[in-house]
C-alpha positions as CSV (number, residue, x, y, z in Angstrom):
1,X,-61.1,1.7,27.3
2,X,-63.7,-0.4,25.0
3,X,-63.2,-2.8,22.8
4,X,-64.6,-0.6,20.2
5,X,-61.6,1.5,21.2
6,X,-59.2,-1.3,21.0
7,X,-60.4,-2.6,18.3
8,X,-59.9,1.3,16.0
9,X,-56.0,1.2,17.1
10,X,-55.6,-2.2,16.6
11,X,-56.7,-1.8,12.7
12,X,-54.6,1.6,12.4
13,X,-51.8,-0.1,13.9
14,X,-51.9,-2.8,11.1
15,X,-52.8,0.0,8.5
16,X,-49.3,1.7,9.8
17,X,-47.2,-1.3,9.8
18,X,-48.5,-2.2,6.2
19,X,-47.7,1.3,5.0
20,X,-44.3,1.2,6.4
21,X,-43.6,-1.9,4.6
22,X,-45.0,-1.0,1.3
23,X,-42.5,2.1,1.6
24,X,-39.6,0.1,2.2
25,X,-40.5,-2.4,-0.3
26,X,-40.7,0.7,-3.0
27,X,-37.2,2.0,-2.1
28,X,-39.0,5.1,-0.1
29,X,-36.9,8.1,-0.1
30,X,-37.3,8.7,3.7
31,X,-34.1,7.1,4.3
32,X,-31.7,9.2,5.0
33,X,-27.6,8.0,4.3
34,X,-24.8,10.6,4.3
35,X,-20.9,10.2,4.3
36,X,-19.9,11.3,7.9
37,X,-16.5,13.0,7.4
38,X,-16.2,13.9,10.8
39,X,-16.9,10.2,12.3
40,X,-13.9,9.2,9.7
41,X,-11.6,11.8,11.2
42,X,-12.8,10.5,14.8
43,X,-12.2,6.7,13.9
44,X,-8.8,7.7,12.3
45,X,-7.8,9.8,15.2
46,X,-8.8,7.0,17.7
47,X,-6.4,4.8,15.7
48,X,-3.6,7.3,15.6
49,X,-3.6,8.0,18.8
50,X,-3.6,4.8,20.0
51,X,-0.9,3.9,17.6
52,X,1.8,6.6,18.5
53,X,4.1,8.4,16.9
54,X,6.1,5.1,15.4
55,X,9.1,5.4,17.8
56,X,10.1,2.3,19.3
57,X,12.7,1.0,21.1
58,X,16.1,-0.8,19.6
59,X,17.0,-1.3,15.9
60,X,14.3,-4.0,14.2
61,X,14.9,-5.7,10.9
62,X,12.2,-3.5,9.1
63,X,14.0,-0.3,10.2
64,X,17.2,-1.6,8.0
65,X,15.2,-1.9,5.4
66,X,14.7,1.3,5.1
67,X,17.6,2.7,7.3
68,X,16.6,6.2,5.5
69,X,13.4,6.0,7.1
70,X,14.2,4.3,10.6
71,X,16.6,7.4,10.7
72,X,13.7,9.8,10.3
73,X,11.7,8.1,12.5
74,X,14.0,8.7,15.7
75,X,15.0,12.6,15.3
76,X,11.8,13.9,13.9
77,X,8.7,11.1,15.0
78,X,5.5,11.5,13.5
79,X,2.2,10.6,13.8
80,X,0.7,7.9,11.4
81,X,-0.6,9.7,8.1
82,X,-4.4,8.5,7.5
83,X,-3.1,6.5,4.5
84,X,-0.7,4.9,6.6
85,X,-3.4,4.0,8.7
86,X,-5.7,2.5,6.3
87,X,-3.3,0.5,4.6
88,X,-2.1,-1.0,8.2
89,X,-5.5,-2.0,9.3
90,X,-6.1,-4.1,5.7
91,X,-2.8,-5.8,6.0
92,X,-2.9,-6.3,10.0
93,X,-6.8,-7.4,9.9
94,X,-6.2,-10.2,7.3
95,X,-3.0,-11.2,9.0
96,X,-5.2,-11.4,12.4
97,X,-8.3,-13.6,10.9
98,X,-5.7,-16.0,9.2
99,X,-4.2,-16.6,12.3
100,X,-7.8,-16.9,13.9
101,X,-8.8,-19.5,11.2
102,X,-5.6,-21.4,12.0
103,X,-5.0,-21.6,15.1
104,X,-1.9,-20.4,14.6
105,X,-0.5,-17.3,17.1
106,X,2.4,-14.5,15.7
107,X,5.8,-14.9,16.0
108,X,7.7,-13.6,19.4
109,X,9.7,-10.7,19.2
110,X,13.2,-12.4,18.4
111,X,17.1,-10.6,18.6
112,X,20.2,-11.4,16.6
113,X,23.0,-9.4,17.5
114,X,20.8,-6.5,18.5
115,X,18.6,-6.3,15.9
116,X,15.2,-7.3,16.5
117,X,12.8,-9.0,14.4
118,X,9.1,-10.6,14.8
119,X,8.2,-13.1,11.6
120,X,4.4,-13.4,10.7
121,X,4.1,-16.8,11.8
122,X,7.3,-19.0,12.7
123,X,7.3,-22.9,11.9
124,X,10.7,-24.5,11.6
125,X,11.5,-21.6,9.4
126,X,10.0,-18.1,8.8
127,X,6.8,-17.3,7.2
128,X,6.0,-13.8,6.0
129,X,2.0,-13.1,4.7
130,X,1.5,-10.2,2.7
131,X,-1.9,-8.6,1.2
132,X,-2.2,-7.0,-2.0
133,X,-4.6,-5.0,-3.3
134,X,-4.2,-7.1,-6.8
135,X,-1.3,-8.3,-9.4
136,X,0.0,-11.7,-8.5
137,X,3.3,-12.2,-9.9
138,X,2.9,-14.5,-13.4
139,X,5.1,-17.4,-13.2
140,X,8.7,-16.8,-13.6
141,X,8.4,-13.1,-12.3
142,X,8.2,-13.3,-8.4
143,X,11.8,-12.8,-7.9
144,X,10.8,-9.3,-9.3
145,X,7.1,-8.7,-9.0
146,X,7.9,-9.8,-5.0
147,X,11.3,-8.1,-4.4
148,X,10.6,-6.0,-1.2
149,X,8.4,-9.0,0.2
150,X,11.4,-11.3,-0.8
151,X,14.0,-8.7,1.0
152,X,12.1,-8.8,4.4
153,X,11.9,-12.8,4.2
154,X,15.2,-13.3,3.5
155,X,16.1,-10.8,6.6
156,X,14.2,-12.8,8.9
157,X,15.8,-16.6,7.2
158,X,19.1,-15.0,7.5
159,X,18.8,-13.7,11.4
160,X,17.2,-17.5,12.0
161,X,19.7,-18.8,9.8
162,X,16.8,-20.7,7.8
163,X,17.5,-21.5,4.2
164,X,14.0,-22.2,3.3
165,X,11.3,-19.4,3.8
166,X,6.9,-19.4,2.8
167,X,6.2,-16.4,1.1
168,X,2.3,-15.9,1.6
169,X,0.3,-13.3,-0.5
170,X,-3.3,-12.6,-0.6
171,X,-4.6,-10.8,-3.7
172,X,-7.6,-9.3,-2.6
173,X,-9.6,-8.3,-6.2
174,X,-7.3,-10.5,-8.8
175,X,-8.7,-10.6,-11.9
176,X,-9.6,-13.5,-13.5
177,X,-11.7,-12.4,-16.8
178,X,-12.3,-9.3,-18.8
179,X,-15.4,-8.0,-15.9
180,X,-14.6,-10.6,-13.1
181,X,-12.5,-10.2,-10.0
182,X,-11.9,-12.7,-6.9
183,X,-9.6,-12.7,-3.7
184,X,-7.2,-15.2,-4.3
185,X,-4.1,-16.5,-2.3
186,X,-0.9,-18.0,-3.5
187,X,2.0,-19.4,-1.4
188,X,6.0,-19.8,-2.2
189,X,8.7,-22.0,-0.7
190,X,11.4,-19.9,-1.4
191,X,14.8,-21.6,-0.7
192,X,18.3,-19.1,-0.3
193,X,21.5,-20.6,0.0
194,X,24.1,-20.5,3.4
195,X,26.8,-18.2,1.1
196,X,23.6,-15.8,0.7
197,X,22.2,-15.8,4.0
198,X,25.8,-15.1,5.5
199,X,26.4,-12.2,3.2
200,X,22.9,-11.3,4.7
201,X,23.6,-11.3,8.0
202,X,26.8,-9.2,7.7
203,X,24.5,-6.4,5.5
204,X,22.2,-6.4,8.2
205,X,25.0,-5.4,10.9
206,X,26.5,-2.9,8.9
207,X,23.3,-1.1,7.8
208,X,22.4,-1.3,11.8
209,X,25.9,0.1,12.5
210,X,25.8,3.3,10.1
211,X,21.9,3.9,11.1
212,X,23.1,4.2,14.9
213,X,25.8,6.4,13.6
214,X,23.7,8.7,11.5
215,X,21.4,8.9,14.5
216,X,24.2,10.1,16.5
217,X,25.1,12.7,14.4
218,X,21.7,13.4,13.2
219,X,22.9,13.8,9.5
220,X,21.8,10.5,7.4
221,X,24.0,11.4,4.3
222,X,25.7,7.6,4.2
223,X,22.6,5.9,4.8
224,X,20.9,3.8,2.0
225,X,18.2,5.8,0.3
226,X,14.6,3.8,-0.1
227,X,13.0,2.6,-2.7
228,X,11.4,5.5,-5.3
229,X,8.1,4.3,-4.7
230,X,8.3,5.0,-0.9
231,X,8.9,8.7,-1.7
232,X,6.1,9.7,-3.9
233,X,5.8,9.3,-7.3
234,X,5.7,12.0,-10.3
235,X,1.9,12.9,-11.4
236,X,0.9,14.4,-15.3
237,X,-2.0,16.0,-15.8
238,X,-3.1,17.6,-18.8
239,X,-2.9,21.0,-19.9
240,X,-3.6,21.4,-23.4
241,X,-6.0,18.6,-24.7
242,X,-5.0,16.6,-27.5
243,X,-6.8,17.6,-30.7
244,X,-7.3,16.7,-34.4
245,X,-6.5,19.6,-36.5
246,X,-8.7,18.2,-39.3
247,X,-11.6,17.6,-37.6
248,X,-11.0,20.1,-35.3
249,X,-12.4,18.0,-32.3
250,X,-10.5,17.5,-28.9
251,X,-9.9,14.3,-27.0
252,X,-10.0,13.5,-23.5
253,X,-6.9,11.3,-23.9
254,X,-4.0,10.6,-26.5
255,X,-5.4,7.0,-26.4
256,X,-8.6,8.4,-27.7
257,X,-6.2,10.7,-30.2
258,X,-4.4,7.6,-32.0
259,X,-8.0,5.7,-31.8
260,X,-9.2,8.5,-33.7
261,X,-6.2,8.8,-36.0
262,X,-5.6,5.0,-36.6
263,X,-9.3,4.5,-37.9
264,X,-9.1,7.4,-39.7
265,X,-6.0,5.7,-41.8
266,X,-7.6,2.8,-42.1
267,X,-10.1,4.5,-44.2
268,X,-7.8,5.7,-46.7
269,X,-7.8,9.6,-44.6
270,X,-4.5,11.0,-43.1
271,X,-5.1,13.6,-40.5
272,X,-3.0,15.6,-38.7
273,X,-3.0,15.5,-35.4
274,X,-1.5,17.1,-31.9
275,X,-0.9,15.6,-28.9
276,X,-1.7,16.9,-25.5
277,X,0.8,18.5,-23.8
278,X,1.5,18.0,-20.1
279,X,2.7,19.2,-16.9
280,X,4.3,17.0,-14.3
281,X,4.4,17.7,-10.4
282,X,6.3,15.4,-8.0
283,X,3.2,13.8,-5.2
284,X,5.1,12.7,-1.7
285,X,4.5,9.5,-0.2
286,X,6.6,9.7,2.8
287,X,6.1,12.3,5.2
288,X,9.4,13.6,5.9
289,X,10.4,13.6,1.9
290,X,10.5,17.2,2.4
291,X,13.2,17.0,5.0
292,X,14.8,14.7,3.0
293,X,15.2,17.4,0.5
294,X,16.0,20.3,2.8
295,X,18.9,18.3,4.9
296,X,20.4,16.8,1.8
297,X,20.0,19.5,-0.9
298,X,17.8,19.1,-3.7
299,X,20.7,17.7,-5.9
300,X,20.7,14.9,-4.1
301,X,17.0,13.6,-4.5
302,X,17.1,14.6,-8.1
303,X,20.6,12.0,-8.1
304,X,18.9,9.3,-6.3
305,X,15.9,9.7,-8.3
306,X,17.7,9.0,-11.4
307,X,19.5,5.8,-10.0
308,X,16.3,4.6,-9.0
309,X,14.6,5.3,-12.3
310,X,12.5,2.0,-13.1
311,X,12.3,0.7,-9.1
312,X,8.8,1.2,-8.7
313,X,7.8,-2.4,-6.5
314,X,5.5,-2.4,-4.1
């Protein structure tokens, strides 16, 4: 080959590489950057499978939390729903780099009269770390913004007979202006006293005592229900838009309605308005809230609904 020759596909080598970058530089549709569904079922199904079907051996602090749910757990086990899956990774992968960034390693697996438990970290005293999504309790509400974080820590002080506890939660997207979000982390000594975490303990035995039991008989009627918010959680949707019979013009939402109607008053106009009417339909959570139903009869949830109206924590 010449140098002539050389030369020719040297320069249209260049010419190519130039073009290249000029289409990248434009935004050049030839990129080409779909949502693979089927590598999201494949990653989730890797996890799942690696993760089991949540069966696991002895009675652990979490399972009398929700006893109701431990119980399912034995007699029917089943595998990880993808939500459960997502949500477990974000908690368990910021637990992991924290420990990383510390130095610090998670607590061994621990047993008080056989129930087992395993703290976040464990100093002198427990330490439990929780992520959020957002919402950090305002001061003065994080005995009831943090109640089912506060009901595991005070397991795990009560079983190490601890009266002071950390409570560590990351907000991942709090928000901090009107347009203007930020992760932020907030930490709580939280201190119980010995007549609490006595009265603790012996909860803790009893709920392990009558979860054995209901496994045994397979029949979880005495066991403690969980909270609402663990079960699903009613949805409304809109049937019959909301509409100003005046104007005759629809609105997406009542709050547009009453937007509509309250500058309409301030003008000196009264119009007559209708709201939209709704239908409700009850959304599970939990996997096995329809076994729920069908072993305890439907009059139960409805009853256990209504004593839980207003516990919506999470």
């Amino acid at each position: 080959m010449d140098n002539l020759t050389l030369y020719l596909i040297g320069i249209v080598g260049f010419v190519a590489v130039l073009g290249l970058l000029e289409m990248i530089s434009k935004g050049d549709k030839t990129l080409i950057i779909v949502r693979d569904k089927s590598q999201e079922d494949w990653l989730i199904g890797e996890v799942r499978d690696n993760w089991g079907s949540e069966a696991r051996e002895g009675i652990h602090l979490t399972d009398l939390l929700t006893p109701l749910r431990a119980y399912w757990q034995r007699i029917k086990p089943l595998k990880p729903t993808r939500e459960e899956i997502l949500y477990w990774i974000a908690g368990k992968g910021h637990e992991g780099g924290l420990q990383r960034a510390t130095g610090y390693s998670h607590g061994e697996v621990r047993e008080y009269e056989g129930i087992k438990y395993t703290p976040d970290f464990l100093h002198n005293f427990p330490v439990e770390f929780k992520t959020r999504r957002r919402g950090l309790a305002k001061e003065g509400s994080e005995a009831e913004d943090y109640d089912w974080y506060l009901r595991q820590l005070r397991g795990y002080c009560a079983l190490e007979n601890s009266t002071q506890g950390w409570l560590q939660v990351l907000s991942l997207v709090e928000k901090t202006g009107a347009y203007k979000t930020k992760p932020e982390l907030a930490c709580y000594r939280v201190e119980f006293t010995t007549e609490e975490l006595q009265a603790e303990r012996y909860r803790l035995i009893d709920i392990k005592q009558q979860l054995n039991h209901a496994i045994f008989l397979e029949h979880p009627a005495t066991l403690p229900y969980c909270p609402a918010w663990m079960c699903g959680s009613q949805m409304a949707s809109i049937v019959v838009m909301p509409r100003c019979l005046i104007c005759e013009k629809d609105f997406k939402t009542d709050y547009g309605l009453n937007k509509h109607h309250m500058a309409s008053q301030k003008k000196g106009k009264e119009h007559t308005i209708k709201p939209a009417t709704y239908k409700y339909e009850f959304e599970s959570r939990c996997k096995w809230h329809e076994d729920c139903c069908n072993l305890m009869g439907s009059w139960w949830r409805i009853t256990k609904q209504e004593e839980r109206k207003g516990d919506n924590k999470s």
